[in-house]
C-alpha positions in Angstrom: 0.0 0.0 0.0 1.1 3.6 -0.5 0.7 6.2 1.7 -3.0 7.3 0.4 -4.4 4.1 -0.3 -2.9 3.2 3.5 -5.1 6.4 5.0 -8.1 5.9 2.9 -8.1 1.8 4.2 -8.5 2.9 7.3 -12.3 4.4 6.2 -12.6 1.6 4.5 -14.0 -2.2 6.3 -12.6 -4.0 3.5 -9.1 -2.3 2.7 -8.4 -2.0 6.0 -7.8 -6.0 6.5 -5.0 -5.6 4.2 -3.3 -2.7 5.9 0.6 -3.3 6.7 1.2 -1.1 9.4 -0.8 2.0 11.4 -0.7 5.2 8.9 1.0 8.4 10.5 -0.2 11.7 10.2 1.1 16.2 11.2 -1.3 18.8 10.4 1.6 20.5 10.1 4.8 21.9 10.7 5.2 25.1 12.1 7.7 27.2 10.1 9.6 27.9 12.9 10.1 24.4 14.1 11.8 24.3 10.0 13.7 27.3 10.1 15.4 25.8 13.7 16.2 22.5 12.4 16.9 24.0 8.1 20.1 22.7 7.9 19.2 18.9 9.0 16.7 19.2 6.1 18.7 20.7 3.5 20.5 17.4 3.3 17.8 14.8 3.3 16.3 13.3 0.0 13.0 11.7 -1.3 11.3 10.2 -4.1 9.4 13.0 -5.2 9.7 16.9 -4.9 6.5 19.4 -3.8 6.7 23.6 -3.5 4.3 23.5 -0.6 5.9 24.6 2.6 6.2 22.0 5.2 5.7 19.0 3.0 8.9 17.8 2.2 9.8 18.4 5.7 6.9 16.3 7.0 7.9 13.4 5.2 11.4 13.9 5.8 10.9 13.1 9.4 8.4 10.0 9.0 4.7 11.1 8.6 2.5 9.7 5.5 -0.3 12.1 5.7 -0.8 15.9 6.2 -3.4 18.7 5.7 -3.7 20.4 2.4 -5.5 23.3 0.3 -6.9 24.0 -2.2 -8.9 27.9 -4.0 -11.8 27.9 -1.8 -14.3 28.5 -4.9 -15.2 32.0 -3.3 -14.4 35.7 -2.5 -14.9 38.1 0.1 -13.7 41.7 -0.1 -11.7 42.7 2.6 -14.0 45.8 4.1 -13.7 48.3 7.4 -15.5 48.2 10.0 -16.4 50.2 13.5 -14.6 48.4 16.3 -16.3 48.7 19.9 -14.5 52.5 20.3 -15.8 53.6 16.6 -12.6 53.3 15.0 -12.4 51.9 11.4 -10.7 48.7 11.3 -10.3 46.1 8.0 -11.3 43.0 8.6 -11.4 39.8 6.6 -13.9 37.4 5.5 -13.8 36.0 8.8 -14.4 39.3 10.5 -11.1 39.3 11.9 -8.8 42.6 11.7 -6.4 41.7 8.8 -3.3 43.4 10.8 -0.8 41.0 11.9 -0.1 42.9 15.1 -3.6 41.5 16.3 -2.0 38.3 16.7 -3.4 34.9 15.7 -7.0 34.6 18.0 -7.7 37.7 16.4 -10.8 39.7 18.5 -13.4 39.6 15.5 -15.6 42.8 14.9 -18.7 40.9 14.0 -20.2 41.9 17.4 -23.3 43.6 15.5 -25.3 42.6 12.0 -23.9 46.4 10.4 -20.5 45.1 10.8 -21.3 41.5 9.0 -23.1 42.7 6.7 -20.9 44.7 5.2 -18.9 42.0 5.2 -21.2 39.6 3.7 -22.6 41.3 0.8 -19.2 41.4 -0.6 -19.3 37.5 -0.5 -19.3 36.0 -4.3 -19.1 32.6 -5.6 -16.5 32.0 -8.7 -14.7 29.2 -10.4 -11.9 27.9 -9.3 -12.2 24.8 -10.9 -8.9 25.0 -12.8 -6.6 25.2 -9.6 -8.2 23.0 -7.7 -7.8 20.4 -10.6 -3.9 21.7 -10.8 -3.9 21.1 -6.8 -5.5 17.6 -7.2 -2.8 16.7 -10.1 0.1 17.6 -8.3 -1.4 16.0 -4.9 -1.9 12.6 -7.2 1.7 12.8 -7.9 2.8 12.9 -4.3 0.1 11.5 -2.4 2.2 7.8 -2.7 4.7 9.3 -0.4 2.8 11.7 1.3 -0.8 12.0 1.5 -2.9 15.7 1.6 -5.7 15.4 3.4 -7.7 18.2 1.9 -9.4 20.8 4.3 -12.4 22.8 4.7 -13.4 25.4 7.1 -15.8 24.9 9.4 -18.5 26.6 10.8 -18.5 26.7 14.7 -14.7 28.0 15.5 -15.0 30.5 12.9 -18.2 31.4 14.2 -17.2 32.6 17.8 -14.0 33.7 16.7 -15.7 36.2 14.6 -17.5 37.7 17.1 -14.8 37.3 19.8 -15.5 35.1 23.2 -17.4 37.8 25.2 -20.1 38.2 22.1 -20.1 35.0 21.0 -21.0 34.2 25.1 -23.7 36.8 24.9 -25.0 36.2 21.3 -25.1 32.2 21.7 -27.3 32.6 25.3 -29.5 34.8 23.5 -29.8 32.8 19.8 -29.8 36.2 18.6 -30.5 37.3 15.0 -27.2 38.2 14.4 -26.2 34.9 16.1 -28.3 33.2 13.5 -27.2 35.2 10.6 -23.7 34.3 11.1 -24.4 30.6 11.8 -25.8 30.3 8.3 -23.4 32.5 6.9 -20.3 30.3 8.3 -22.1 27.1 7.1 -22.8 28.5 3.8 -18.7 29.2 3.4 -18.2 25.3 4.0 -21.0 24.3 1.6 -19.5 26.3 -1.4 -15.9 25.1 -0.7 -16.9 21.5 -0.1 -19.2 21.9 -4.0 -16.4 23.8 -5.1 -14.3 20.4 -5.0 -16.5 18.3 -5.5 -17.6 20.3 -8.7 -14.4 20.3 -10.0 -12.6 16.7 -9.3 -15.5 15.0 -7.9 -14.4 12.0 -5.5 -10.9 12.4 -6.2 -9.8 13.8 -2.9 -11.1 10.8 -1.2 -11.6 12.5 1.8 -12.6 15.7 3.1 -11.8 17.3 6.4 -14.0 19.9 8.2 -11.6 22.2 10.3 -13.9 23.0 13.2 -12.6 23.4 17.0 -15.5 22.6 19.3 -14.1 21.6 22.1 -11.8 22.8 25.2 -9.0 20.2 27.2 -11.8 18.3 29.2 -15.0 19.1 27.6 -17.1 20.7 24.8 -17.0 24.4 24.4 -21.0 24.0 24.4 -23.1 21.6 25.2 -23.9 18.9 22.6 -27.4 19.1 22.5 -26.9 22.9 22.1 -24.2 22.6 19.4 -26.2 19.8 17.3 -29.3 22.0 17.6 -27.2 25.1 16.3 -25.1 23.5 13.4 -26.4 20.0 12.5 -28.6 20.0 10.2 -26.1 22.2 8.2 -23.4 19.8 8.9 -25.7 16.8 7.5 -26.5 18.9 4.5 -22.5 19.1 3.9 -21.5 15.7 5.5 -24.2 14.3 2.7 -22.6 16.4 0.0 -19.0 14.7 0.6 -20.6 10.8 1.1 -22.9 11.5 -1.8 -19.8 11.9 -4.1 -18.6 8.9 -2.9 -15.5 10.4 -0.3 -15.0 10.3 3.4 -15.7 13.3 6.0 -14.1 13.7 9.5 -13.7 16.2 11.5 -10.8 17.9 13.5 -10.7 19.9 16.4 -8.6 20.4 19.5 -9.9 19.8 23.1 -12.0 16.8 24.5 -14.2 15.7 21.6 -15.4 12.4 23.8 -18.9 13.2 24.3 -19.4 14.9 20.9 -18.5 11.9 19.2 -22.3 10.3 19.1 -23.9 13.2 17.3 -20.9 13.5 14.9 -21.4 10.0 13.9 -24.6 10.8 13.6 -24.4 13.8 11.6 -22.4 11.5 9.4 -18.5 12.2 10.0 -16.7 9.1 10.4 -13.6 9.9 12.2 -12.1 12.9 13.6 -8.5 14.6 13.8 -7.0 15.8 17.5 -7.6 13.9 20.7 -6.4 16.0 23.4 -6.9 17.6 26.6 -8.1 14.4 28.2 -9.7 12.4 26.0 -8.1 8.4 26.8 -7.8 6.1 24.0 -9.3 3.1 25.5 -12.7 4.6 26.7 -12.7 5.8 22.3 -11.8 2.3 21.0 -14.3 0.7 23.5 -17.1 2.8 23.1 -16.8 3.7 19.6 -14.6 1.1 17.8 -16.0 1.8 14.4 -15.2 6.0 14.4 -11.3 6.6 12.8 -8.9 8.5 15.3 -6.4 10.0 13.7 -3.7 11.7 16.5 -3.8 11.0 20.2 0.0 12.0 20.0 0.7 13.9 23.4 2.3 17.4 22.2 2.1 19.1 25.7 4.7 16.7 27.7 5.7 13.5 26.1 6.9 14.9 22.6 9.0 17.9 23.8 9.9 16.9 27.2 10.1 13.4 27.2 13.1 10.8 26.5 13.4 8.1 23.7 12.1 5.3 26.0 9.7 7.2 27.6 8.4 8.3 23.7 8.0 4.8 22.8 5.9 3.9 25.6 3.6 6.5 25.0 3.5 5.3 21.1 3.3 1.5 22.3 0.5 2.5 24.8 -1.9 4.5 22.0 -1.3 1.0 20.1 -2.3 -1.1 22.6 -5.5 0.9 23.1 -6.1 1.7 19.3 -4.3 -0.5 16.4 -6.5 -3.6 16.7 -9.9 -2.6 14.9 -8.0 -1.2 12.4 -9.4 2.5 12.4 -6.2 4.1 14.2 -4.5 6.4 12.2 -1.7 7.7 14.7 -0.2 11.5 14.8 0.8 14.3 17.2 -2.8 15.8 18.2 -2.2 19.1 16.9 1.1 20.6 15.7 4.8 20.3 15.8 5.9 23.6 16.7 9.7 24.9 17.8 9.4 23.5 21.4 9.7 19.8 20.1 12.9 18.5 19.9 13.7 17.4 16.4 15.3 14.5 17.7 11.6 13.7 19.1 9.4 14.1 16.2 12.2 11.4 15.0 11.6 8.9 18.2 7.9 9.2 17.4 8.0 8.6 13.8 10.3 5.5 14.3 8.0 4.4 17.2 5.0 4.4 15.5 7.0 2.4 12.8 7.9 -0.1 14.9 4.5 -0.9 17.2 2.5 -0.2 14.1 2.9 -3.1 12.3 0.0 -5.6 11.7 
């Protein structure tokens, strides 16, 4: 198996009988974690050869599978807006000031329906059917040494980062209009980008992932019920789309997904990307062996602080808990950023090598 046909088994109850060993996935790699380690990578080789920051790198030290882009199949204007002391601030599609100063949990200006709606009536759908087939062709080339996952915004994250915690807090208790208005808007975004692919390379991709953090460490940033009332049915609509074309859907976010997991499954996502803050892997496989994991990887002490021995007991443990049924698809839970040793990303790699094997 290559390295796609190795992640897409794992989705699949047929395929994944014939897998050889646990796939490995990164989001990504954070460009400073490159820049600190360049001249270890300026001497490495592979079979195949990819512009895309962070890819080589990824594979260079042992993962199969990573996020990737592609044109979103829409446009919003960049616009000003009032922030809350009347000053005129641009913001992007996402209603987040476009300064990098702002840092990157921007405070988004969507706090009222004048300042989205400027915003929104700038949105406009276009074709982009061209470069996401150029994406797709250059991803087919690479994607039997390293696999991009292809991502899609989601709707909840953006939602309250939009408004910034404090509204989103007032807005969400209330389920006012603008509340509304911006849930729809948010979900609309993912429809058209999740068409927009589907338009142009149909099932191709073989999987889409919904980029959507809905969750804190130890527990969802609403309450399930309140979150599947909010954004299911728009997540069923799009979660349709994707199966409908014949390709997977999961789901990443950070935090404790645990008791989200029922109403994604049934929403119809069939794994999710993360596992963190407190989540354990054998509660997961027990309770829901048939939903793909992909991570579990601890990034906040074992793979910057820990040793070699103590890396591959943390790797050997996730195995024991996850590699049986087959749907464990193993990574670091979010990142690799600067404050991971290189040496560690390596240890973790050549761990999950080694226990993976069937």
């Amino acid at each position: 198996m290559n390295a796609k046909e190795r992640y897409l088994a794992v989705f699949d109850d047929d395929n994944r009988k014939k897998l050889d060993h646990v796939p490995t996935f990164v989001q990504y790699l954070r460009p400073e974690f490159i820049r600190l380690h360049e001249e270890k990578f300026l001497v490495k080789s592979l079979p195949f050869h990819t512009n895309i920051p962070g890819f080589m790198e990824a594979n260079y030290v042992g993962f199969e599978s990573i996020f990737g882009d592609v044109h979103p199949g829409l446009r919003v204007n960049r616009v000003k807006v009032e922030d809350e002391n009347g000053k005129k601030v641009a913001v992007s599609w996402n209603g987040q000031p476009t300064s990098k100063r702002f840092g990157y949990y921007k405070k988004g200006l969507f706090f009222s329906l004048d300042n989205f709606n400027k915003v929104r009536e700038t949105l406009r759908v276009v074709d982009d059917s061209l470069e996401i087939k150029k994406s797709l062709d250059h991803f087919d080339v690479i994607s039997p040494y390293l696999f991009p996952v292809i991502g899609a915004g989601g709707i909840f994250d953006t939602l309250w980062q939009s408004m910034g915690f404090k509204h989103f807090s007032i807005h969400h208790h209330k389920n006012s209009k603008l509340y509304q208005e911006l849930v729809k808007y948010f979900a609309e975004l993912t429809r058209i980008k999740v068409q927009a692919i589907i338009g142009a390379t149909g099932n191709r991709a073989g999987i889409i992932n919904i980029l959507d953090d809905i969750a804190f460490k130890g527990r969802p940033m609403i309450s399930p019920e309140r979150w599947e009332q909010d954004f299911g049915r728009y997540y069923k609509e799009i979660c349709s789309l994707i199966t409908d074309a014949g390709m997977k859907v999961q789901i990443h976010s950070d935090g404790d997904v645990t008791d989200m997991i029922p109403i994604l499954k049934k929403l119809g996502f069939s794994g999710l990307q993360g596992w963190e803050g407190g989540a354990d892997p054998i509660t997961i496989n027990e309770k829901y062996p048939d939903f793909v994991v992909v991570g579990f990887g601890d990034i906040s002490n074992v793979l910057p602080f820990g040793s070699k021995q103590e890396i591959f007991n943390h790797v050997k443990e996730l195995m024991d808990a996850l590699k049986e049924n087959q749907h464990f698809i193993i990574g670091p839970s979010t990142v690799i950023y600067e404050g991971i040793p290189y040496k560690n990303v390596i240890h973790f790699t050549e761990a999950s090598r080694h226990y993976g094997k069937y």
